[in-house]
C-alpha positions in Angstrom: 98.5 137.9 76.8 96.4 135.5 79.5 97.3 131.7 80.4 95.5 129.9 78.4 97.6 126.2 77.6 98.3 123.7 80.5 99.2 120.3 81.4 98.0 117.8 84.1 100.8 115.1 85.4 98.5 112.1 85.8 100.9 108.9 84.9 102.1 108.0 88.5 101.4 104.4 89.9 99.6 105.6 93.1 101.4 103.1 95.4 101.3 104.7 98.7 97.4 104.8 98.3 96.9 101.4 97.6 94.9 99.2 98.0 92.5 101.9 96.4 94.1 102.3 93.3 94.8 98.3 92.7 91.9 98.7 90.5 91.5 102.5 89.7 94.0 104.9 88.9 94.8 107.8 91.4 94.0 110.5 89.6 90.3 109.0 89.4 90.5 108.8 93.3 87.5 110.4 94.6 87.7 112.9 97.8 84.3 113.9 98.8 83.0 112.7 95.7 85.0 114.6 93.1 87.8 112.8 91.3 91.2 114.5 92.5 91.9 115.2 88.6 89.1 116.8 88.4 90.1 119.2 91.0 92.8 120.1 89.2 90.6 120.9 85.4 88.5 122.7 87.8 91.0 124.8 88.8 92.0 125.7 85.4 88.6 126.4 83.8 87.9 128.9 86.4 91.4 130.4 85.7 90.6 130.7 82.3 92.5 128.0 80.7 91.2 126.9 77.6 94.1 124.1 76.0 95.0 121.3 78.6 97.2 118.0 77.4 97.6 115.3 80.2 99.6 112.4 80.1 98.6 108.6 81.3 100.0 105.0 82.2 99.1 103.0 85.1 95.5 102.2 84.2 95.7 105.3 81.4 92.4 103.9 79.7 89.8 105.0 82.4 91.7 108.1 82.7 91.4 109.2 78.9 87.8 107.8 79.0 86.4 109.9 82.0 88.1 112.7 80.4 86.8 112.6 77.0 83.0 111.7 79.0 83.4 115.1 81.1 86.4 117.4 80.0 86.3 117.1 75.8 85.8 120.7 75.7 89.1 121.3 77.7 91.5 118.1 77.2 92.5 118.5 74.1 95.1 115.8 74.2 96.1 112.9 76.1 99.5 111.2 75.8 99.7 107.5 77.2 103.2 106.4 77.9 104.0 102.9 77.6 106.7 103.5 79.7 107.3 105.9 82.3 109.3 109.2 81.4 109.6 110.5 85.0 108.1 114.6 85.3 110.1 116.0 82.3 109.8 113.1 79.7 106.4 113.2 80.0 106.3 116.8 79.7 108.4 116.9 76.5 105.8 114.5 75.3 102.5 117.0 76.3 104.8 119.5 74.9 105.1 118.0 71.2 101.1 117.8 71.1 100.0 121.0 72.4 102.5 122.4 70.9 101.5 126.2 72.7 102.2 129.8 71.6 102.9 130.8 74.5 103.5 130.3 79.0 102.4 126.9 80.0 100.7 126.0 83.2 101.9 122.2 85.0 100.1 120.8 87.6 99.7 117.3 89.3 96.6 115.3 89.2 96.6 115.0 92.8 97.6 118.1 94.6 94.3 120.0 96.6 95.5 123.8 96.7 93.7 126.7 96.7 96.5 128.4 94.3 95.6 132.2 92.9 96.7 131.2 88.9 96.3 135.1 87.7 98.8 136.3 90.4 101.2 133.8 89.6 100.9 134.1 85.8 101.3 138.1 87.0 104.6 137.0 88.8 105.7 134.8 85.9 104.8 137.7 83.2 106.7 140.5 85.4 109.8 138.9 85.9 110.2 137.9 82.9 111.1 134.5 84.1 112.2 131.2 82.1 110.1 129.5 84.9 108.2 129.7 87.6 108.0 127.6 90.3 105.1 127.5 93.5 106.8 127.3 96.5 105.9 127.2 100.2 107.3 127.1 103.5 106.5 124.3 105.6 107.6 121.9 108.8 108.2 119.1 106.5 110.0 120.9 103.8 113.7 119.1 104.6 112.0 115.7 103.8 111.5 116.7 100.2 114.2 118.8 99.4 114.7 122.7 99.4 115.4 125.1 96.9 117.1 128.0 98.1 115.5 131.4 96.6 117.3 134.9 97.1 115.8 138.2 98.8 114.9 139.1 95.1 112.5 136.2 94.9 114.2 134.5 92.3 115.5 130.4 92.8 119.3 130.2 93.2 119.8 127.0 94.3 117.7 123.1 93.6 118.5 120.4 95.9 121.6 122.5 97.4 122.8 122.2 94.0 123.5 125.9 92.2 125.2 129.3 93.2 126.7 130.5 96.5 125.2 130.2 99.5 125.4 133.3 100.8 122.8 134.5 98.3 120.5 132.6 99.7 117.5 133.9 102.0 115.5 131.6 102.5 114.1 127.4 101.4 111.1 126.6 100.7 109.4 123.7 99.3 108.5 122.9 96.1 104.7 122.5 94.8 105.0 120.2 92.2 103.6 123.4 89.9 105.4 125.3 87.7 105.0 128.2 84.6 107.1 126.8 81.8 107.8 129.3 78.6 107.8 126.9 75.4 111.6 126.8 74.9 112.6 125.4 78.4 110.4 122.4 76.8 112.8 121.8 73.8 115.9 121.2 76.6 114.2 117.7 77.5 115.7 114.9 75.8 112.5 112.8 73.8 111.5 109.9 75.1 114.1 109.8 77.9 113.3 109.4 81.5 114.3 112.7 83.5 113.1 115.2 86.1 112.4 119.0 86.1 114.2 119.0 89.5 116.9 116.4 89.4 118.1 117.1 85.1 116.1 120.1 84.0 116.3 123.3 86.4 119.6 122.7 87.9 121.2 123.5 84.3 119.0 126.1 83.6 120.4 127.8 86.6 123.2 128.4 84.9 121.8 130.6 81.8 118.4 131.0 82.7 115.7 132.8 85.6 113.7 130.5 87.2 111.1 132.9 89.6 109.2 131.7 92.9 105.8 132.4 93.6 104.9 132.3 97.7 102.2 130.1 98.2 100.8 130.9 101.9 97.3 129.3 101.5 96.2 125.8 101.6 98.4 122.8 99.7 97.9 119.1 100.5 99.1 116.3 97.8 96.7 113.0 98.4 99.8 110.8 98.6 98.4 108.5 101.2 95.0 106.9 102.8 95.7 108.7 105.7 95.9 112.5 104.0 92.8 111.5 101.6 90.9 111.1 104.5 92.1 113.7 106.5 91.5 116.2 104.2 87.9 114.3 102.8 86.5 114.9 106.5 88.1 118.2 106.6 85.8 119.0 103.6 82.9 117.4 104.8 82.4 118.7 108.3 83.0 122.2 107.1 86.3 122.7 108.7 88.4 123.5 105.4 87.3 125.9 103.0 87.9 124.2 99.8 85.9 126.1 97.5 88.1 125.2 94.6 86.1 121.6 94.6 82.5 123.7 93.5 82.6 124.3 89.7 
């Protein structure tokens, strides 16, 4: 069985990067020309996705009409929230309309990474994990928030919160990007605010395997003017290789 069902997080209010997304919503954001959701789809159409559901709210209208202009044959369904539901209300929401058979993909509308889906959906598939979560080492990781992961490469702790200590190896920070079977979907309250790392995960620790996957290549989220532009003119003059923007 492949991935073939995903979801793209694009309901956030973009206000670190304002004043650009006063009037357009971030995921429409260009960098280098290419709207950062469109990154994202990208991503999973040359993955081989074929079902995606994405969610909305700040300015969710231009968001569901540039996707039904250029993505109809992938977006299947878009979910506007009048109110926010935080990361896990609005994936209980994409949930009840794609409804999948099967391993579900999440990503955000704004992260650039040049992420390997097969070998992840490999990881996910062989340990038979509940989830799986991208992770990656990095300076900055303590600003975040860690989640501690054991020598057998499975999560044991979220936010310090979970199982002893000493059976930790090593933190690492969290991608925002995650392999969710269709069960861990039905925990979610409906239409309830909550988090995947804050209400979610930390419980599932207790009865459930939630697997890492070592992402050692390149991850930026366009949370500020000051990364979109670093990483625009990274693209531009040739010094990043982000071949994950051509499809």
């Amino acid at each position: 069985m492949t991935l073939k069902n995903a979801m793209v997080l694009a309901a956030g209010f973009g206000t670190r990067l304002r004043p650009l997304t006063l009037e357009k919503p971030k995921p429409l954001i260009p960098i280098a020309g290419v709207p950062l959701i469109d990154v994202t789809l990208g991503l999973m159409l040359r993955a081989g996705i074929e079902r995606v559901a994405v969610n909305t709210h700040y300015l969710g209208e231009q968001i569901t009409t540039h996707l039904s202009q250029n993505w109809a044959g992938l977006v299947k369904h878009v979910v506007h929230e009048a109110e926010i539901l935080g990361t896990a209300g609005g994936l209980r929401s994409l949930y009840d309309v794609l409804q999948p058979d099967g391993p579900v993909l999440v990503m955000n509308a704004d992260a650039l990474i040049d992420l390997d889906i097969e070998a992840l959906y490999q990881r996910h598939s062989q340990n038979k994990s509940d989830v799986t979560l991208v992770l990656r080492d990095a300076p900055e990781k303590d600003q975040y928030g860690t989640l501690g992961v054991n020598r057998e490469g499975f999560v044991r702790s979220i936010l310090n919160d979970g199982f002893n200590p000493d059976d930790i190896a090593a933190r690492y920070m969290f991608c925002g990007i995650h392999i969710i079977e269709p069960h861990v979907f039905k925990r979610i309250p409906i239409d309830t605010f909550s988090g995947t790392i804050s209400d979610i995960y930390p419980k599932l620790l207790q009865d459930g395997i939630i697997g890492a996957y070592m992402h050692d290549g390149y991850f930026d989220d366009i949370g500020t003017i000051d990364r979109l532009n670093r990483n625009e003119n990274a693209i531009l003059d040739g010094s990043a290789a982000f071949h994950f923007l051509q499809f």
